[in-house]
C-alpha positions as a printed Julia matrix, in Angstrom:
209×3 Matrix{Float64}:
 268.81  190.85  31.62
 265.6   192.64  31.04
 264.05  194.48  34.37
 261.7   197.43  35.05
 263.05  200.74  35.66
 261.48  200.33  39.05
 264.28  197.03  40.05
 265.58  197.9   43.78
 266.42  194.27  43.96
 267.72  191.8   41.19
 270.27  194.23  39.96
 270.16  197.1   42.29
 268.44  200.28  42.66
 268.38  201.01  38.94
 266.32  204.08  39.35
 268.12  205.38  42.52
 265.35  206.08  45.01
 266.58  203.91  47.04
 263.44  201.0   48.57
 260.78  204.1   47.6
 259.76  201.49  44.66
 259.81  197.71  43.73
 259.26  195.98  40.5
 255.92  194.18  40.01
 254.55  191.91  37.28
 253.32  193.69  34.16
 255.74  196.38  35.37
 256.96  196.68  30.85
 255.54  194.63  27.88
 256.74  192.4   26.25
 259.14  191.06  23.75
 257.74  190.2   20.45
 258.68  188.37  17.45
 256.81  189.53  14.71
 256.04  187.37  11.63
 259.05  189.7   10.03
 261.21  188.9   12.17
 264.13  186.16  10.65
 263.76  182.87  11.31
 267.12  182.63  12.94
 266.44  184.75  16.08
 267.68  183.65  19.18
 267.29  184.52  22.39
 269.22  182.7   24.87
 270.32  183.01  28.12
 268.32  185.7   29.33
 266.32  186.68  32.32
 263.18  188.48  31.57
 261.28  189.34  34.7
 258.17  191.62  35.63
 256.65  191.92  32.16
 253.31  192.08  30.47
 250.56  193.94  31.94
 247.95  192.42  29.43
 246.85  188.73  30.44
 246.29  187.9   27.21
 250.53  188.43  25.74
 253.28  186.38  27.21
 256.95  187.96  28.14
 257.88  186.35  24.9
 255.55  186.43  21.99
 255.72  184.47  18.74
 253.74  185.43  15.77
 254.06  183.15  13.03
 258.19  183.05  12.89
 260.32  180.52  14.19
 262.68  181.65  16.79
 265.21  179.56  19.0
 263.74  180.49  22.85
 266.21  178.56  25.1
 267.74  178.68  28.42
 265.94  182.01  29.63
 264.41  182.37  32.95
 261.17  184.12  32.88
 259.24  184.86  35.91
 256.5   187.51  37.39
 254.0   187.74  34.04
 250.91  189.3   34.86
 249.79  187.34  31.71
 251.61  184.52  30.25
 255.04  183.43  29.95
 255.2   182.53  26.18
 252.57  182.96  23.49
 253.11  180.83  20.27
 250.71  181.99  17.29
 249.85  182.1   14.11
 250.53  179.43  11.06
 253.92  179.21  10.67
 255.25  179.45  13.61
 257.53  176.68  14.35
 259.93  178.25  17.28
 262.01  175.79  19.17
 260.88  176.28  23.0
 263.59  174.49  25.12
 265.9   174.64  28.35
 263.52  177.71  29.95
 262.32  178.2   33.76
 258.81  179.77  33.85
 257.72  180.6   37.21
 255.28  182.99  38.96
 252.73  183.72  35.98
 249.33  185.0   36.56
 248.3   183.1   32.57
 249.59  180.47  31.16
 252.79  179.23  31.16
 253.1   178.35  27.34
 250.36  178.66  25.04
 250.25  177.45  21.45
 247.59  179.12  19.61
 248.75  178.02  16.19
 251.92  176.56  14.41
 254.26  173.64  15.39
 256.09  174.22  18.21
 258.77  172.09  19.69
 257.86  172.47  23.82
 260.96  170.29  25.28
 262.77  170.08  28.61
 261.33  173.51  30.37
 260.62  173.9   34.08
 257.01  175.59  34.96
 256.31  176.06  38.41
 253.84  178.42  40.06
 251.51  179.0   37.37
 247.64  180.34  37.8
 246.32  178.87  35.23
 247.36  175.97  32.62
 250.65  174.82  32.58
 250.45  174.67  28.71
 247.71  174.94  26.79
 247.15  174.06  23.29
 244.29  176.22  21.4
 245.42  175.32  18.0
 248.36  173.62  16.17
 250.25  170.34  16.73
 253.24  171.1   19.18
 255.85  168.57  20.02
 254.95  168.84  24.05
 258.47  166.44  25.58
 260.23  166.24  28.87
 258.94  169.16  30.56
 258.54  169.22  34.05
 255.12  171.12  36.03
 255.01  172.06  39.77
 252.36  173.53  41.45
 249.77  174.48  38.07
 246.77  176.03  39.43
 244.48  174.19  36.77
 245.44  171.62  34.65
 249.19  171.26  33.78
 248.51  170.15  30.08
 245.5   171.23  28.66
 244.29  170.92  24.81
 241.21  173.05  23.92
 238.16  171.5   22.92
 238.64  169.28  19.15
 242.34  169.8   19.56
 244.4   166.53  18.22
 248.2   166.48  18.21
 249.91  164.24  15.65
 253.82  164.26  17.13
 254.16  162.58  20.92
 253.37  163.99  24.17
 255.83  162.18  25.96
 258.53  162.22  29.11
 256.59  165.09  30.87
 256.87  165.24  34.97
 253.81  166.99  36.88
 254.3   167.33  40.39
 252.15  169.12  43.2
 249.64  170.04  40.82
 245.74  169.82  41.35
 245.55  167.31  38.84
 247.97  165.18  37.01
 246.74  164.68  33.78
 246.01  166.13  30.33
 242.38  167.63  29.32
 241.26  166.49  25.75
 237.42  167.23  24.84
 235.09  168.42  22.04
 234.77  166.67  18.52
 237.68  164.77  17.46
 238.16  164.07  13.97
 242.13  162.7   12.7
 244.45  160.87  14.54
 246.29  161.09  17.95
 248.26  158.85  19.88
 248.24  158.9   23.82
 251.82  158.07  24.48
 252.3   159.48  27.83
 251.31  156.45  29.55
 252.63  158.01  33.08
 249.36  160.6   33.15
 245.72  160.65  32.85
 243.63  161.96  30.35
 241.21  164.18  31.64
 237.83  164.6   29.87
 235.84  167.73  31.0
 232.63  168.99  28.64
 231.09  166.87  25.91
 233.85  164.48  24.17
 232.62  162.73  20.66
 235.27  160.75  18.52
 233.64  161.13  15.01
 234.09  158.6   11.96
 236.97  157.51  10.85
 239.3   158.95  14.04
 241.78  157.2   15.67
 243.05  157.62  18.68
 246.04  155.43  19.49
């Protein structure tokens, strides 16, 4: 369990002074997987609350390594609650509650991700967003995103299946494609919409199936 020094709730006073002070988000950093890191890092099981006082990092961040992030509970980012970049990284993201973030929820700014089966709830911003890469975006459920609960940037085309994901309570239900598209995608979540927002242009030779 990783908490401020500040926790009077959660686990206790941990700093003994009594209710005199209470954890907030961006309260520590971050933790951070660095493209030295071994592939074979895990990190499982574990709650990781109050962290990240920079919008632009997640609790957990992934730079071009691929971790196994499963089963942790992350809540109360000031930023986001996991940041996936660089080539090369290919972490599996599965099994995690992300709730209360002031960012995103997941964002994939590079690599190949596998995004399956987490919970995001209470999110300011995107549910998950997609800058760069081709993530594997399955079964994960959204409540209550602030903006749009899948969003992928502007000429952003994902190869693999965006499929099985739930959005509930959410301004829109949908994913946001937009800008020029050149390769191939397939639109298999059939249960959603796909938003377009700015200028959209499917050049020569695309195919979108």
């Amino acid at each position: 369990t990783l908490f401020p020094y500040t926790t009077s709730s959660d686990l206790g006073d941990t700093n003994g002074d009594g209710n005199a002070t209470s954890p907030a988000a961006g309260d520590w950093e971050r933790i951070a997987f660095e493209s030295s890191s071994s592939n074979n890092s895990v990190l499982d099981n574990c709650i990781v609350h109050y962290a990240t006082s920079n919008s632009a990092y997640g609790s957990i961040c992934i730079y071009g390594v691929s971790p196994q992030i499963t089963n942790n509970d992350l809540r109360y980012s000031l930023g986001k609650g996991i940041l996936c970049a660089w080539n090369g990284a290919n972490p599996t993201i599965q099994n995690n509650v992300i709730s209360d973030v002031s960012n995103y929820g997941i964002h994939c700014e590079g690599g190949s991700p596998l995004i399956d089966n987490n919970s995001l709830s209470s999110v300011s911003n995107y549910g998950i967003c997609v800058s760069s890469g081709d993530p594997t975006i399955t079964n994960n459920t959204l409540d209550n995103i602030s903006s749009l609960p899948l969003y992928l940037s502007d000429g952003v085309l994902l190869s693999t299946a965006v499929t099985g994901n739930i959005i509930t309570n959410s301004t829109l239900v949908g994913l946001r494609i937009g800008g020029n598209l050149s390769g191939t995608m397939r639109f298999n979540e059939t249960d959603l919409s796909y938003v377009v927002e700015d200028n959209f242009t499917v050049e020569s030779g695309t195919q979108l199936t």
